[in-house]
C-alpha positions in Angstrom: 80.9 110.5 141.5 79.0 107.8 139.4 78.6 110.2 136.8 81.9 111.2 136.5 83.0 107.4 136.6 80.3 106.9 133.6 81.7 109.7 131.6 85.2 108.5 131.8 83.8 105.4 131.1 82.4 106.4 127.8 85.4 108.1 126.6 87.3 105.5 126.9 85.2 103.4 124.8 84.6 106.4 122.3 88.7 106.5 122.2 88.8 103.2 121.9 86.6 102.4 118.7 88.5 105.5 116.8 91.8 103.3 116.8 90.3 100.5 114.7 90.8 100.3 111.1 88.2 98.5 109.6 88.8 100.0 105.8 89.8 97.3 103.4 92.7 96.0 102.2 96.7 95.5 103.5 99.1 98.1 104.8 102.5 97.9 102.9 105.2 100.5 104.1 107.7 101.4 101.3 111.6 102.6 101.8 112.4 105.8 100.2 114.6 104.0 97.7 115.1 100.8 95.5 117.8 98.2 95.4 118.9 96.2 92.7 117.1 92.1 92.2 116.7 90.0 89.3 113.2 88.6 88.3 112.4 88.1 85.2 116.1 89.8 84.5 117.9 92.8 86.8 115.2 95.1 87.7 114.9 98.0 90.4 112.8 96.3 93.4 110.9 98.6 95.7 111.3 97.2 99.9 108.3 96.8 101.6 108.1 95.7 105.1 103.9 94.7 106.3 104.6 97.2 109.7 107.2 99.4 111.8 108.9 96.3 113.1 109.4 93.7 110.0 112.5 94.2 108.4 112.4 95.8 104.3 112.4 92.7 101.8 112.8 93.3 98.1 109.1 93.9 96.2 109.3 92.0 93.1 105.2 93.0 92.3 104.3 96.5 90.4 101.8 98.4 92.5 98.7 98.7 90.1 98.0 103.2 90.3 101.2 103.8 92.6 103.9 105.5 90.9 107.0 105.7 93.2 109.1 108.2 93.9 112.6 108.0 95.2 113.1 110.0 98.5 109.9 109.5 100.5 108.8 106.7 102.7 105.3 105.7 102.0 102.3 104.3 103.7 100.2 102.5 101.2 96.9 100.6 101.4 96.6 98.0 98.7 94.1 95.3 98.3 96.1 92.3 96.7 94.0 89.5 94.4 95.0 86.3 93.6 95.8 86.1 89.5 94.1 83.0 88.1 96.9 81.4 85.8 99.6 83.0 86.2 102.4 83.7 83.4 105.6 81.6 84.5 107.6 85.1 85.1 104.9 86.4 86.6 103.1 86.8 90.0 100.6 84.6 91.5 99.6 88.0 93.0 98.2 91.4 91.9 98.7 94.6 93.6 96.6 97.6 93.2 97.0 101.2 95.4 93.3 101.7 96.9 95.1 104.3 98.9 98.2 106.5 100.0 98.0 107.1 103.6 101.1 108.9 104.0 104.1 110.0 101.9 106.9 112.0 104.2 110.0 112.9 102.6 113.8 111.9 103.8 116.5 113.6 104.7 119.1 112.6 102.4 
Protein backbone atom coordinates (compact mmCIF):
# COMPACT_ATOMS: atom_id res chain seq x y z
CA UNK A 1 0.00 0.00 0.00
CA UNK A 2 2.81 2.49 0.76
CA UNK A 3 4.31 1.70 -2.35
CA UNK A 4 1.50 2.19 -4.42
CA UNK A 5 0.81 5.55 -2.51
CA UNK A 6 4.64 6.50 -3.43
CA UNK A 7 4.17 5.57 -7.01
CA UNK A 8 1.14 7.66 -7.46
CA UNK A 9 2.90 10.08 -5.69
CA UNK A 10 5.73 10.34 -8.16
CA UNK A 11 3.58 10.57 -11.08
CA UNK A 12 1.91 13.15 -10.02
CA UNK A 13 4.95 15.18 -9.55
CA UNK A 14 6.50 13.74 -12.88
CA UNK A 15 2.96 15.09 -14.59
CA UNK A 16 3.26 17.92 -12.91
CA UNK A 17 6.78 19.37 -13.93
CA UNK A 18 5.84 18.42 -17.80
CA UNK A 19 3.16 21.28 -17.73
CA UNK A 20 5.70 24.05 -17.10
CA UNK A 21 7.09 26.11 -19.79
CA UNK A 22 10.15 27.40 -18.88
CA UNK A 23 11.47 28.23 -22.73
CA UNK A 24 11.90 31.92 -23.34
CA UNK A 25 10.07 34.57 -24.48
CA UNK A 26 5.99 35.64 -24.65
CA UNK A 27 3.13 33.69 -26.10
CA UNK A 28 1.08 35.99 -28.65
CA UNK A 29 -1.98 34.16 -30.27
CA UNK A 30 -2.88 35.65 -33.75
CA UNK A 31 -6.63 35.74 -35.46
CA UNK A 32 -6.75 34.12 -38.81
CA UNK A 33 -7.25 37.58 -40.36
CA UNK A 34 -6.37 41.35 -40.26
CA UNK A 35 -8.44 44.41 -39.89
CA UNK A 36 -7.97 47.70 -40.99
CA UNK A 37 -5.89 50.65 -38.35
CA UNK A 38 -3.96 53.62 -39.15
CA UNK A 39 -0.36 54.03 -37.72
CA UNK A 40 1.92 55.64 -39.43
CA UNK A 41 -1.08 55.86 -42.29
CA UNK A 42 -3.94 52.93 -43.02
CA UNK A 43 -2.27 49.75 -42.74
CA UNK A 44 -3.53 46.04 -42.36
CA UNK A 45 -3.06 45.29 -38.37
CA UNK A 46 -2.69 41.62 -37.39
CA UNK A 47 -4.95 40.88 -33.65
CA UNK A 48 -3.25 39.44 -31.04
CA UNK A 49 -4.67 38.52 -27.85
CA UNK A 50 -1.55 37.36 -24.75
CA UNK A 51 -4.01 33.94 -24.06
CA UNK A 52 -7.48 32.06 -24.75
CA UNK A 53 -9.37 34.54 -22.63
CA UNK A 54 -8.12 38.29 -23.58
CA UNK A 55 -10.07 39.70 -26.16
CA UNK A 56 -8.02 40.27 -30.02
CA UNK A 57 -6.58 44.03 -30.08
CA UNK A 58 -5.16 45.42 -33.25
CA UNK A 59 -1.04 44.59 -33.58
CA UNK A 60 0.40 47.68 -34.80
CA UNK A 61 4.29 45.85 -34.51
CA UNK A 62 5.81 43.66 -37.61
CA UNK A 63 6.80 40.29 -36.27
CA UNK A 64 10.67 40.16 -37.03
CA UNK A 65 10.85 36.12 -39.19
CA UNK A 66 6.90 35.61 -39.11
CA UNK A 67 5.31 36.02 -42.27
CA UNK A 68 1.45 35.80 -41.89
CA UNK A 69 -0.96 34.07 -43.61
CA UNK A 70 -4.57 34.85 -43.76
CA UNK A 71 -6.83 31.78 -42.74
CA UNK A 72 -4.96 30.20 -39.83
CA UNK A 73 -4.87 30.98 -36.23
CA UNK A 74 -1.43 31.03 -34.88
CA UNK A 75 0.41 30.30 -31.65
CA UNK A 76 3.65 32.24 -31.72
CA UNK A 77 6.47 32.58 -29.23
CA UNK A 78 8.24 35.88 -29.57
CA UNK A 79 10.78 37.37 -27.41
CA UNK A 80 10.11 41.25 -27.51
CA UNK A 81 13.25 43.93 -26.80
CA UNK A 82 13.01 47.26 -25.89
CA UNK A 83 14.33 49.67 -29.05
CA UNK A 84 16.69 52.24 -27.65
CA UNK A 85 15.52 55.67 -29.45
CA UNK A 86 12.86 55.01 -31.10
CA UNK A 87 11.74 56.76 -34.55
CA UNK A 88 8.57 59.01 -33.64
CA UNK A 89 6.33 56.53 -36.03
CA UNK A 90 7.79 53.85 -34.66
CA UNK A 91 7.68 51.35 -31.83
CA UNK A 92 9.30 51.52 -28.44
CA UNK A 93 9.18 47.70 -29.00
CA UNK A 94 10.68 44.98 -31.28
CA UNK A 95 9.16 41.76 -32.09
CA UNK A 96 11.05 38.80 -33.38
CA UNK A 97 9.32 35.06 -34.01
CA UNK A 98 11.80 32.63 -31.84
CA UNK A 99 9.01 30.12 -32.57
CA UNK A 100 5.62 28.90 -34.17
CA UNK A 101 4.03 26.59 -31.81
CA UNK A 102 0.97 26.00 -33.76
CA UNK A 103 -0.60 27.10 -37.02
CA UNK A 104 -4.32 25.33 -37.48
CA UNK A 105 -6.32 26.39 -40.35
CA UNK A 106 -10.12 27.96 -40.31
CA UNK A 107 -12.99 27.03 -41.59
CA UNK A 108 -14.03 29.82 -43.62
Amino acid sequence: MILKRAVLVLLFLLGACGERDDKPGEILHVAPYTSACIGAGPMNCMQVRADDESNYQLFYNHIEGFDFEPGYNYTLRVKVENVDNPPADGSSLRYTLLEVVSKEPVNQ
